[in-house]
N, CA, C and O atoms as a GROMACS GRO file, in nm:
protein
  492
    1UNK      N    1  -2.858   3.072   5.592
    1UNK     CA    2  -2.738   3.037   5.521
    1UNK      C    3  -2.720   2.886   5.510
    1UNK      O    4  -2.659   2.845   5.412
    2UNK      N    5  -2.767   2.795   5.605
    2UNK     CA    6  -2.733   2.675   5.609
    2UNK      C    7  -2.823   2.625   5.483
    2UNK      O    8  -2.764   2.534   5.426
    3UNK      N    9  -2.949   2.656   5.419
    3UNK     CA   10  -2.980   2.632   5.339
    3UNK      C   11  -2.937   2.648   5.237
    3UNK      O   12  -2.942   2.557   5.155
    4UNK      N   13  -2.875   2.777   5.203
    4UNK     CA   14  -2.805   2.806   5.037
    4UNK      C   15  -2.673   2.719   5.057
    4UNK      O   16  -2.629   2.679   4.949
    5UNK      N   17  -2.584   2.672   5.190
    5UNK     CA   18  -2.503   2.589   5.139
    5UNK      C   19  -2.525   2.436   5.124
    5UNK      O   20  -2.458   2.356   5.059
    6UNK      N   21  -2.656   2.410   5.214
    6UNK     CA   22  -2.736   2.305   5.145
    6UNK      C   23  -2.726   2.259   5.007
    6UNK      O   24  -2.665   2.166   4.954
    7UNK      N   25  -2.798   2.344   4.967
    7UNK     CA   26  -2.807   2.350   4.808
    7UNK      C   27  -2.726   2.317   4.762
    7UNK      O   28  -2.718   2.212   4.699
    8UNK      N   29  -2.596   2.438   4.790
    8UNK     CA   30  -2.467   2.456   4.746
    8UNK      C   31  -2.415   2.314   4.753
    8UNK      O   32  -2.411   2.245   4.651
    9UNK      N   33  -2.385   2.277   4.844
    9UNK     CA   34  -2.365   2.122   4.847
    9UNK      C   35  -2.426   2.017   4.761
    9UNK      O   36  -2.377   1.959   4.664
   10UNK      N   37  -2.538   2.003   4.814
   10UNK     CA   38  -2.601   1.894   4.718
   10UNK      C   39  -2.577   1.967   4.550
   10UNK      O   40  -2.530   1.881   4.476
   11UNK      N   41  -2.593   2.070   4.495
   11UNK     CA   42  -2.567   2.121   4.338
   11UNK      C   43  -2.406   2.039   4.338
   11UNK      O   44  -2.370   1.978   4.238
   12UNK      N   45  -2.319   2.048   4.465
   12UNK     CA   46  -2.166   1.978   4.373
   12UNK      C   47  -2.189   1.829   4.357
   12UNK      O   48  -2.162   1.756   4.262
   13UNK      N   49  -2.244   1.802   4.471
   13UNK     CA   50  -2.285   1.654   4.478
   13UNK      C   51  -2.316   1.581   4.356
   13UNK      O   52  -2.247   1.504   4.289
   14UNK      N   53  -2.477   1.637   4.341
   14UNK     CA   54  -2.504   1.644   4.150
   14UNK      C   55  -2.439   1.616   4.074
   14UNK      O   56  -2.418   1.503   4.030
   15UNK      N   57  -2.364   1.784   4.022
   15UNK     CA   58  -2.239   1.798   3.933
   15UNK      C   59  -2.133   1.680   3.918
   15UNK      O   60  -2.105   1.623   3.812
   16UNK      N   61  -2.080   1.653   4.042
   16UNK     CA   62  -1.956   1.522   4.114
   16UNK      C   63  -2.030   1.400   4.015
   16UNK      O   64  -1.977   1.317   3.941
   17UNK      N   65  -2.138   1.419   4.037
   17UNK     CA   66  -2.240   1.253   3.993
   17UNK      C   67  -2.210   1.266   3.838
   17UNK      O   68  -2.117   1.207   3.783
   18UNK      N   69  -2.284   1.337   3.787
   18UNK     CA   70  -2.347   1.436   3.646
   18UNK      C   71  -2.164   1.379   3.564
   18UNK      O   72  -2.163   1.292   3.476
   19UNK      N   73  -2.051   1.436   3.607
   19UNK     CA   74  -1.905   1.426   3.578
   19UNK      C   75  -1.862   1.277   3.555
   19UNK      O   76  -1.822   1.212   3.459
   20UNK      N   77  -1.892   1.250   3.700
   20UNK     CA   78  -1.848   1.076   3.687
   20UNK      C   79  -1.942   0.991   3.592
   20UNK      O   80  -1.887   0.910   3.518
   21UNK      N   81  -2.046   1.001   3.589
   21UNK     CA   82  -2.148   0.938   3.485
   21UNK      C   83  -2.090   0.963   3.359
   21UNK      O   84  -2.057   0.865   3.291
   22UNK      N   85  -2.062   1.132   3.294
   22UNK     CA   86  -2.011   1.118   3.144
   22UNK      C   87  -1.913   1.084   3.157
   22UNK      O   88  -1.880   1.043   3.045
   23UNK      N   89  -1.778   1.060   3.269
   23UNK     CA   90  -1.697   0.992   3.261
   23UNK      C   91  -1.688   0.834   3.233
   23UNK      O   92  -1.594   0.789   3.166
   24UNK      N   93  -1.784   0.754   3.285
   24UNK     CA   94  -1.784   0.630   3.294
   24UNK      C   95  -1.848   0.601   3.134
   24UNK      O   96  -1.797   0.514   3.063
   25UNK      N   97  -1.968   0.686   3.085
   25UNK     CA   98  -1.964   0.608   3.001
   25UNK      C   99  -1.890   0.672   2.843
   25UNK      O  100  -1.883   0.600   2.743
   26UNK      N  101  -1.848   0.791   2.844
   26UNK     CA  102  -1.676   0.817   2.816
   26UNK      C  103  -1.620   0.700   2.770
   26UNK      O  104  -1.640   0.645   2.662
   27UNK      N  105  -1.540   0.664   2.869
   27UNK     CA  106  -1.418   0.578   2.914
   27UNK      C  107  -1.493   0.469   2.832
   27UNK      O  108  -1.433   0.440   2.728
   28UNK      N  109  -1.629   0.391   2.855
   28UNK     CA  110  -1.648   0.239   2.826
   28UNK      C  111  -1.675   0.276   2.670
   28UNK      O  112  -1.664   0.186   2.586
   29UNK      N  113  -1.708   0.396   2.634
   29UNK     CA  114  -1.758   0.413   2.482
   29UNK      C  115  -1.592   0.376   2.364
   29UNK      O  116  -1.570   0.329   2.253
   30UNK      N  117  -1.519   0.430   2.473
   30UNK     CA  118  -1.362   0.410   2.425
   30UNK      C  119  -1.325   0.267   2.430
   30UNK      O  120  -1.263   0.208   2.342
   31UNK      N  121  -1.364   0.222   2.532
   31UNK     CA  122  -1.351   0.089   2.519
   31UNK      C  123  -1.430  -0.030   2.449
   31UNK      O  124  -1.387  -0.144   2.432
   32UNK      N  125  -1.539   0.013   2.418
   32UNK     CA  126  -1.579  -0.082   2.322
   32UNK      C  127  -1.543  -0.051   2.194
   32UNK      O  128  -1.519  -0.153   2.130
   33UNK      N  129  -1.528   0.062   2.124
   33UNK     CA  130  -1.485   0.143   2.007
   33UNK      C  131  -1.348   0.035   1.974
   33UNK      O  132  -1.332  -0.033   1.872
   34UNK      N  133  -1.268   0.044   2.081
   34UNK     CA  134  -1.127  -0.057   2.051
   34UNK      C  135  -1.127  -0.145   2.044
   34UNK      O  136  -1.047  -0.205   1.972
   35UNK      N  137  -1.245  -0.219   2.138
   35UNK     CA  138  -1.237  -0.334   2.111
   35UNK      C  139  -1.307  -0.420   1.986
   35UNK      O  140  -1.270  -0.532   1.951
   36UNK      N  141  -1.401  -0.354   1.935
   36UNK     CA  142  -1.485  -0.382   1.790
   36UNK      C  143  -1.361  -0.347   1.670
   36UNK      O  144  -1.343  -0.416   1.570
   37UNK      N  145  -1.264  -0.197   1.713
   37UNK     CA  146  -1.145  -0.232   1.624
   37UNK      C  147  -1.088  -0.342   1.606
   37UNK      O  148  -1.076  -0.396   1.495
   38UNK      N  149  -1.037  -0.397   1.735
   38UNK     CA  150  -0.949  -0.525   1.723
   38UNK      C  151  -1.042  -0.620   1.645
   38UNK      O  152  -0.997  -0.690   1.554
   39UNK      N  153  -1.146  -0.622   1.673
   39UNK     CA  154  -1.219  -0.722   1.624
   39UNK      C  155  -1.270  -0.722   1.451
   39UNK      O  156  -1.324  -0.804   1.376
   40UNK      N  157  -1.231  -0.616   1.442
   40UNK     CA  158  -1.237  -0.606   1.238
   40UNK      C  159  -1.108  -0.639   1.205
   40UNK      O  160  -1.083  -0.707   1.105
   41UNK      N  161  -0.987  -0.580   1.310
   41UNK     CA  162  -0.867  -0.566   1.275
   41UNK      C  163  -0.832  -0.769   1.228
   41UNK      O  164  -0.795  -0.814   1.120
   42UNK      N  165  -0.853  -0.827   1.325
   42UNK     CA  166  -0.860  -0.997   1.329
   42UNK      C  167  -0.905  -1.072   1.202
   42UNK      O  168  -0.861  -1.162   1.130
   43UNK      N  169  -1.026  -0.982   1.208
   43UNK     CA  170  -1.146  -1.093   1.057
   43UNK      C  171  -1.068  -0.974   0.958
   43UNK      O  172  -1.016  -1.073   0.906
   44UNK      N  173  -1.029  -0.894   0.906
   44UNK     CA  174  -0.933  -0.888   0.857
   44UNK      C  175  -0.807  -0.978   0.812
   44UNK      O  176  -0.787  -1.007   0.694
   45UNK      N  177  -0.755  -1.005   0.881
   45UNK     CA  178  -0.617  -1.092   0.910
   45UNK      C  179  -0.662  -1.167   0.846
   45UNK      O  180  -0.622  -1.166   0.729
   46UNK      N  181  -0.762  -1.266   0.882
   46UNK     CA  182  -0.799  -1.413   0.876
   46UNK      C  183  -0.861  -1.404   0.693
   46UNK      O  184  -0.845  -1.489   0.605
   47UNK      N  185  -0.932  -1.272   0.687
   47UNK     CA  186  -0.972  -1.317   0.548
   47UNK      C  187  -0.820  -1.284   0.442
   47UNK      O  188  -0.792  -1.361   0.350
   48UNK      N  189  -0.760  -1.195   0.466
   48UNK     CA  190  -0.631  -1.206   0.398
   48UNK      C  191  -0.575  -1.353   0.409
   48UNK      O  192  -0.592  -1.438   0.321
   49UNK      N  193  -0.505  -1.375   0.531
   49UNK     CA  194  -0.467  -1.521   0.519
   49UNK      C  195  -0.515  -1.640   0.432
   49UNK      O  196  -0.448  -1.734   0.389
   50UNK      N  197  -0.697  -1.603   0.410
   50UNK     CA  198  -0.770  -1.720   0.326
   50UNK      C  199  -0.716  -1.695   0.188
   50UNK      O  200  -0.682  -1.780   0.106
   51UNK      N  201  -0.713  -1.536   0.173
   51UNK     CA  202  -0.709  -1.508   0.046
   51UNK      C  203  -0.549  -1.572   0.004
   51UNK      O  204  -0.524  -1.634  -0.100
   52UNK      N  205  -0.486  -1.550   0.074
   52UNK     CA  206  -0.297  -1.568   0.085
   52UNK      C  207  -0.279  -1.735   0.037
   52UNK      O  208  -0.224  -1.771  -0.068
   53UNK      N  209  -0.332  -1.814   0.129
   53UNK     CA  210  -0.308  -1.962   0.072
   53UNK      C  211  -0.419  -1.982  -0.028
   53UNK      O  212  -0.361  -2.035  -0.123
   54UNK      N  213  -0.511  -1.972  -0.053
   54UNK     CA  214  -0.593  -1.969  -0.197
   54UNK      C  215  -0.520  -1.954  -0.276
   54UNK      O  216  -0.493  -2.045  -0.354
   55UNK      N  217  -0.470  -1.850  -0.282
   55UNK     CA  218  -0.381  -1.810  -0.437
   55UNK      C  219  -0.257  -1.888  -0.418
   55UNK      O  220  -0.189  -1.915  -0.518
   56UNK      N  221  -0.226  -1.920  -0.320
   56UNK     CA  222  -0.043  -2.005  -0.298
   56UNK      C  223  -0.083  -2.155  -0.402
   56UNK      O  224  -0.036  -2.199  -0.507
   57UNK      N  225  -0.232  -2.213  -0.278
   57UNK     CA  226  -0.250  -2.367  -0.342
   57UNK      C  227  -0.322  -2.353  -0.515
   57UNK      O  228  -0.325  -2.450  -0.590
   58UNK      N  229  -0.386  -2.187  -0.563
   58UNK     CA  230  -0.359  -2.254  -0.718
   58UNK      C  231  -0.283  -2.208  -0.794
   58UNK      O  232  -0.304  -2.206  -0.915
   59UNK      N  233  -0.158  -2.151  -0.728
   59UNK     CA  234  -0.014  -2.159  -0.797
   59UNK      C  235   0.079  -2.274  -0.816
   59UNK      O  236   0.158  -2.295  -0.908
   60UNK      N  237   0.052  -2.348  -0.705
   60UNK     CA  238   0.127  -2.463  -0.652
   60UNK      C  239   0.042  -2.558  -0.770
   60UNK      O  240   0.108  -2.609  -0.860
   61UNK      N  241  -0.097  -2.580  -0.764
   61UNK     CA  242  -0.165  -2.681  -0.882
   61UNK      C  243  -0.116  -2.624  -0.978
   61UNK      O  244  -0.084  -2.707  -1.064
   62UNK      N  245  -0.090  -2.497  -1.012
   62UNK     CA  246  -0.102  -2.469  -1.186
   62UNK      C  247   0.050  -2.494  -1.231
   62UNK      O  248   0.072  -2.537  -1.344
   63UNK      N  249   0.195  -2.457  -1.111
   63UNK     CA  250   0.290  -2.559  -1.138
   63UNK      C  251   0.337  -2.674  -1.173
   63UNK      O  252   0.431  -2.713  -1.243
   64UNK      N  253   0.202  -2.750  -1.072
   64UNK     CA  254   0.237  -2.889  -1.083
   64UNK      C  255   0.200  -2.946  -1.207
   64UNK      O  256   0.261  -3.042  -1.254
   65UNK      N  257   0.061  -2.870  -1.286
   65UNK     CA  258   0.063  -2.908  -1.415
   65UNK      C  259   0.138  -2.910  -1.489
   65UNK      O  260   0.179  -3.004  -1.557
   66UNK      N  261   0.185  -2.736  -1.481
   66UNK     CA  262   0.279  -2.728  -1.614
   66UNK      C  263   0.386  -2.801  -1.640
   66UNK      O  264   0.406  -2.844  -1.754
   67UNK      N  265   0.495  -2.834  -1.503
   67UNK     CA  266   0.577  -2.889  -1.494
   67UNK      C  267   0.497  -3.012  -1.570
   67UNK      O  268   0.536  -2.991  -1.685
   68UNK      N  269   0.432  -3.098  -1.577
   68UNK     CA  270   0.443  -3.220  -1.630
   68UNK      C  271   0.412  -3.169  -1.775
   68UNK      O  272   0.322  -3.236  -1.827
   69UNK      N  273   0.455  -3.081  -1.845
   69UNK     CA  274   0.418  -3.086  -1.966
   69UNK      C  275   0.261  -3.052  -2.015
   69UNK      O  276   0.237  -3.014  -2.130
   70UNK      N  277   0.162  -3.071  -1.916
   70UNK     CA  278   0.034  -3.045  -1.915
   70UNK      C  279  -0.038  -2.901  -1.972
   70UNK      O  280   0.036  -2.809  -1.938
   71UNK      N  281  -0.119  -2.865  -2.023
   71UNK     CA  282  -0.158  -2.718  -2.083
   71UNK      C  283  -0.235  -2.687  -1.926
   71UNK      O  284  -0.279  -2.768  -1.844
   72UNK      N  285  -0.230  -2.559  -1.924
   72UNK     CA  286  -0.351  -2.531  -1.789
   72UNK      C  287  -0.415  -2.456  -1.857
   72UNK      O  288  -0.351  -2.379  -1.929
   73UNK      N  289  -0.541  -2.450  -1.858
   73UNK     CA  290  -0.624  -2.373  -1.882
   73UNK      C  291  -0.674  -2.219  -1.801
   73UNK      O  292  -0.739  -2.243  -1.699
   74UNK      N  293  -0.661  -2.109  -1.822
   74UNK     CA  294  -0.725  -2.066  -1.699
   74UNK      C  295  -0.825  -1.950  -1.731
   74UNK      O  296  -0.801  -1.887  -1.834
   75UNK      N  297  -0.968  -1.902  -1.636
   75UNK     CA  298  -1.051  -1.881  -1.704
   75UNK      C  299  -1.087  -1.755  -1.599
   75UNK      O  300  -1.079  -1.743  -1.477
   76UNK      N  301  -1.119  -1.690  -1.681
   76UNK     CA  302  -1.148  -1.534  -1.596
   76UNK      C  303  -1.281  -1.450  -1.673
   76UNK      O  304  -1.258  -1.379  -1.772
   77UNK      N  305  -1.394  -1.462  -1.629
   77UNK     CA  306  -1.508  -1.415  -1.643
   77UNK      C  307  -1.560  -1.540  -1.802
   77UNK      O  308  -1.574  -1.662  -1.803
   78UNK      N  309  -1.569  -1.468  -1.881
   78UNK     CA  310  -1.603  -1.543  -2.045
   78UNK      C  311  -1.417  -1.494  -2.120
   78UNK      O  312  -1.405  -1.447  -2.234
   79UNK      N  313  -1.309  -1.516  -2.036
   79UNK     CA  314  -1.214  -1.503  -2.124
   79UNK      C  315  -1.152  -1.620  -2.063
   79UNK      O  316  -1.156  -1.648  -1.943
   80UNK      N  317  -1.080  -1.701  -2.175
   80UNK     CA  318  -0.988  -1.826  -2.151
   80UNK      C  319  -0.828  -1.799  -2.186
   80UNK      O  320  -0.804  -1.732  -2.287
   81UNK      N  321  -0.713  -1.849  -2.104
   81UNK     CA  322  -0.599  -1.833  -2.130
   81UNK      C  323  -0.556  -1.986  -2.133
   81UNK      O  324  -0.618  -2.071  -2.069
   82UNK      N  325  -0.456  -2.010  -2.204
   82UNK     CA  326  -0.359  -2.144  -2.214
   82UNK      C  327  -0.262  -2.142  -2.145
   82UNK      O  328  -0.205  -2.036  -2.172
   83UNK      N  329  -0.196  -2.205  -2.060
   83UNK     CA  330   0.004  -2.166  -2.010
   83UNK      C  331   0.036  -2.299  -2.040
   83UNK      O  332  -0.014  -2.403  -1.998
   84UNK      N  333   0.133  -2.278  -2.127
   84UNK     CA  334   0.193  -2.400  -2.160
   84UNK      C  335   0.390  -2.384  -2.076
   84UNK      O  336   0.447  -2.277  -2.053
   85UNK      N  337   0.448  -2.525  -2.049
   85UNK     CA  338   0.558  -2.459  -1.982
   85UNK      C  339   0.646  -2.447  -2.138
   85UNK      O  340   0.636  -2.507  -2.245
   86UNK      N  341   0.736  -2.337  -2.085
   86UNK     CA  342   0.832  -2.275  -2.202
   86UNK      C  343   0.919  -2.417  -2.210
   86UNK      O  344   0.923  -2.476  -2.318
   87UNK      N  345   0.978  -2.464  -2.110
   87UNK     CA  346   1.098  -2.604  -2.159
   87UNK      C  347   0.951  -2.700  -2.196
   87UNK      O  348   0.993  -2.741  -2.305
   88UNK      N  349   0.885  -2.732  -2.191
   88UNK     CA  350   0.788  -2.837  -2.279
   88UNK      C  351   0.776  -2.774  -2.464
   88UNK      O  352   0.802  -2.816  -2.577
   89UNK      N  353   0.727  -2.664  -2.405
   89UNK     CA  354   0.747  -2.610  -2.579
   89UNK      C  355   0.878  -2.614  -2.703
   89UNK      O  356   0.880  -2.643  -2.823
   90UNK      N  357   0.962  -2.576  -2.619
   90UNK     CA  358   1.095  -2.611  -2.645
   90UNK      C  359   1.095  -2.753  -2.693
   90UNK      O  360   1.095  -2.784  -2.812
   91UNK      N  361   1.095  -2.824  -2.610
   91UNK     CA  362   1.085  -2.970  -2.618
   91UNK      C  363   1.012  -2.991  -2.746
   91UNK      O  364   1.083  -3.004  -2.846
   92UNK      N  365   0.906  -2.996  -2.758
   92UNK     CA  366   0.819  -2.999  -2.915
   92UNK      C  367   0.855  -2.982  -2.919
   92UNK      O  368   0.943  -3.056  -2.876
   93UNK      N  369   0.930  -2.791  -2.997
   93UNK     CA  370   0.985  -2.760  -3.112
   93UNK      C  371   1.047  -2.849  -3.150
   93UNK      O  372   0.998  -2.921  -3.237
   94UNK      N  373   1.165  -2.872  -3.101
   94UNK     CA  374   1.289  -2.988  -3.152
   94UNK      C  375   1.252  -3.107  -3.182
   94UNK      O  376   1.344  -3.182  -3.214
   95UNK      N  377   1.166  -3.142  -3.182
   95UNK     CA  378   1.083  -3.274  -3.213
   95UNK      C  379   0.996  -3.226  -3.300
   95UNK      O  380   0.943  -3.321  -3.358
   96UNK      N  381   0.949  -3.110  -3.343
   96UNK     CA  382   0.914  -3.051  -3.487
   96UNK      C  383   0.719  -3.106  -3.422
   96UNK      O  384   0.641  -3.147  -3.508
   97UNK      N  385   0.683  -3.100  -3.306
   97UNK     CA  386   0.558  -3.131  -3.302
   97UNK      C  387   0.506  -2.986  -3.271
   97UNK      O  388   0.555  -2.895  -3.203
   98UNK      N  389   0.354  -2.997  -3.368
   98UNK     CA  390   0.282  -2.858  -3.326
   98UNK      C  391   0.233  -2.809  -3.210
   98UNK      O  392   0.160  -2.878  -3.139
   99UNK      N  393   0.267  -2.687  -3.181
   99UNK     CA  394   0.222  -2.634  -2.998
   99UNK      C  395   0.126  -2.585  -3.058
   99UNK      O  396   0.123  -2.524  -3.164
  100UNK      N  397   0.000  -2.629  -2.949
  100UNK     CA  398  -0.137  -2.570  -2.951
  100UNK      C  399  -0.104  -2.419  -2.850
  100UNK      O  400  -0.067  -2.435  -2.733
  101UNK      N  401  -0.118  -2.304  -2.898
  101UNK     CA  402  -0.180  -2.200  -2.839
  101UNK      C  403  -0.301  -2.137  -2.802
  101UNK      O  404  -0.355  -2.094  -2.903
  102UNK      N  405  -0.362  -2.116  -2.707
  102UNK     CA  406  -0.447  -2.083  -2.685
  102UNK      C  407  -0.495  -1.943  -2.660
  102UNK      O  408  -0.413  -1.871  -2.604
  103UNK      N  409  -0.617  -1.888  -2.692
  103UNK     CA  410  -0.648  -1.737  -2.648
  103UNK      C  411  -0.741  -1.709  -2.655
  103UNK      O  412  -0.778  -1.724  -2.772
  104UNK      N  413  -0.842  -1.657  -2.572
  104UNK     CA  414  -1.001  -1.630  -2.615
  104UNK      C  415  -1.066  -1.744  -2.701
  104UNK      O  416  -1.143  -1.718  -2.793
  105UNK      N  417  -1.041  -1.829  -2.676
  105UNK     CA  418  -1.141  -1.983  -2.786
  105UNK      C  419  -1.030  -1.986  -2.907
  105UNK      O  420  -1.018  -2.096  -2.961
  106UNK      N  421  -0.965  -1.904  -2.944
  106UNK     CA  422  -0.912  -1.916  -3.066
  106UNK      C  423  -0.707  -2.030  -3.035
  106UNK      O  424  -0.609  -2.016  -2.961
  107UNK      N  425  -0.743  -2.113  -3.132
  107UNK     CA  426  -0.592  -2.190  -3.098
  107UNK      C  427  -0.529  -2.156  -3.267
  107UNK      O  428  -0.584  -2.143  -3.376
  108UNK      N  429  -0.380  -2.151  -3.217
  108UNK     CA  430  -0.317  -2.164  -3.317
  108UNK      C  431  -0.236  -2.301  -3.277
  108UNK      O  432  -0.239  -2.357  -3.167
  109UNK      N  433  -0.146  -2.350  -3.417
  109UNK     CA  434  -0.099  -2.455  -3.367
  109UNK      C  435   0.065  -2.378  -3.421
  109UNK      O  436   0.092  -2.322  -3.527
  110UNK      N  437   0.123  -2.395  -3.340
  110UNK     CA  438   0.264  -2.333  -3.402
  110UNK      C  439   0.384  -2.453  -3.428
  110UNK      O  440   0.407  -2.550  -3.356
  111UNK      N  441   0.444  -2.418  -3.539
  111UNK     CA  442   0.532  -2.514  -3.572
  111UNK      C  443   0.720  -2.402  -3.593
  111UNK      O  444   0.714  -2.284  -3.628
  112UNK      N  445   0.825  -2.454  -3.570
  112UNK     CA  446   0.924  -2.358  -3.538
  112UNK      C  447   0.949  -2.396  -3.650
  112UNK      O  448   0.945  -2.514  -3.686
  113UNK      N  449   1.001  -2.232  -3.769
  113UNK     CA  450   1.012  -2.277  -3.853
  113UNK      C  451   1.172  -2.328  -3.914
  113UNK      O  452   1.186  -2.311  -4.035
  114UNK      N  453   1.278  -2.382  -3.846
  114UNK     CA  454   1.385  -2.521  -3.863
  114UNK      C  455   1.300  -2.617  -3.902
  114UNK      O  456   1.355  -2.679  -3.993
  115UNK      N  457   1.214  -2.652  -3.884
  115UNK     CA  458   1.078  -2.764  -3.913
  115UNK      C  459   1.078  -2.762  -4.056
  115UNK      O  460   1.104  -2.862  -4.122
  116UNK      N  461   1.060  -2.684  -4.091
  116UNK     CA  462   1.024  -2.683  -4.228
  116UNK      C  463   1.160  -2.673  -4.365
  116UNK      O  464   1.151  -2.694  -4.486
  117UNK      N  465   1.286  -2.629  -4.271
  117UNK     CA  466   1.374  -2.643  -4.324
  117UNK      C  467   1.403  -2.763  -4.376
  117UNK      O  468   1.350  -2.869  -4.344
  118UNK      N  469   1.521  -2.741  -4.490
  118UNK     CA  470   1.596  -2.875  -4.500
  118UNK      C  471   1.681  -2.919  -4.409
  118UNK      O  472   1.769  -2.847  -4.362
  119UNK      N  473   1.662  -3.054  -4.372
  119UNK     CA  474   1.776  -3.125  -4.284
  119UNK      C  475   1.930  -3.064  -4.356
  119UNK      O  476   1.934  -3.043  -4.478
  120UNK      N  477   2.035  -3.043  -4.278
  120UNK     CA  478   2.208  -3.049  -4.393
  120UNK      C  479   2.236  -3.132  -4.402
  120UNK      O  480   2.232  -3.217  -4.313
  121UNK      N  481   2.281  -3.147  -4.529
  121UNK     CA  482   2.307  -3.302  -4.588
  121UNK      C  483   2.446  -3.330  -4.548
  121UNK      O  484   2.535  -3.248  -4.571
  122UNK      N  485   2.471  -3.462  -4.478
  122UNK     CA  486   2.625  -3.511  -4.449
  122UNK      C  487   2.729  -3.479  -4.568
  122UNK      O  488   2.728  -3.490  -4.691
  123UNK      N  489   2.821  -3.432  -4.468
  123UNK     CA  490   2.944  -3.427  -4.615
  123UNK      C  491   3.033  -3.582  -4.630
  123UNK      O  492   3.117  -3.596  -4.719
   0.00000   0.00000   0.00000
């Protein structure tokens, strides 16, 4: 008998081992799993953030143009856009000077047509 609980013994012993082993590496498989999360979760963040002020600083340039009256150009694959600011256009109009529009290569020049009117003659 002392032999079959020999056995008996050393088989839990084993088992005890066999348990804690898929436990340990269990547990660390969980833990690296989370921690490679956090770690996409981060370079994540950071490439949003790049993306976030990228687009802020060429909003902020394409303001600062327009505001001065300046045309911006802006260009997306083989297609071109114009932004001209609306109070600059304005501005021409009333000064009867032609606004260049822009679109795909093609410009028009627009003139408001009071321009072409007659001035009213003083009474």
């Amino acid at each position: 008998m002392r032999n079959e609980e020999k056995n008996k013994i050393s088989r839990h012993k084993i088992l005890v081992f066999l348990l804690a082993l898929s436990l340990t590496i269990a547990v660390s498989y969980i833990i690296f799993d989370k921690l490679e999360e956090i770690k996409r979760e981060e370079h994540i963040n950071i490439y949003q953030q790049g993306f976030q002020n990228g687009y802020t600083a060429a909003i902020v340039q394409i303001f600062q143009q327009v505001s001065t009256c300046q045309s911006v150009p802006l260009k997306v694959e083989n297609q071109t856009v114009t932004l001209h600011s609306v109070e600059c256009i304005f501005q021409q109009a009333f000064n009867c000077n032609s606004i260049p529009v822009t679109f795909k290569n093609q410009t028009l020049n627009l003139v408001p047509i009071e321009c072409f009117r007659e001035a009213p003659k003083p009474q």
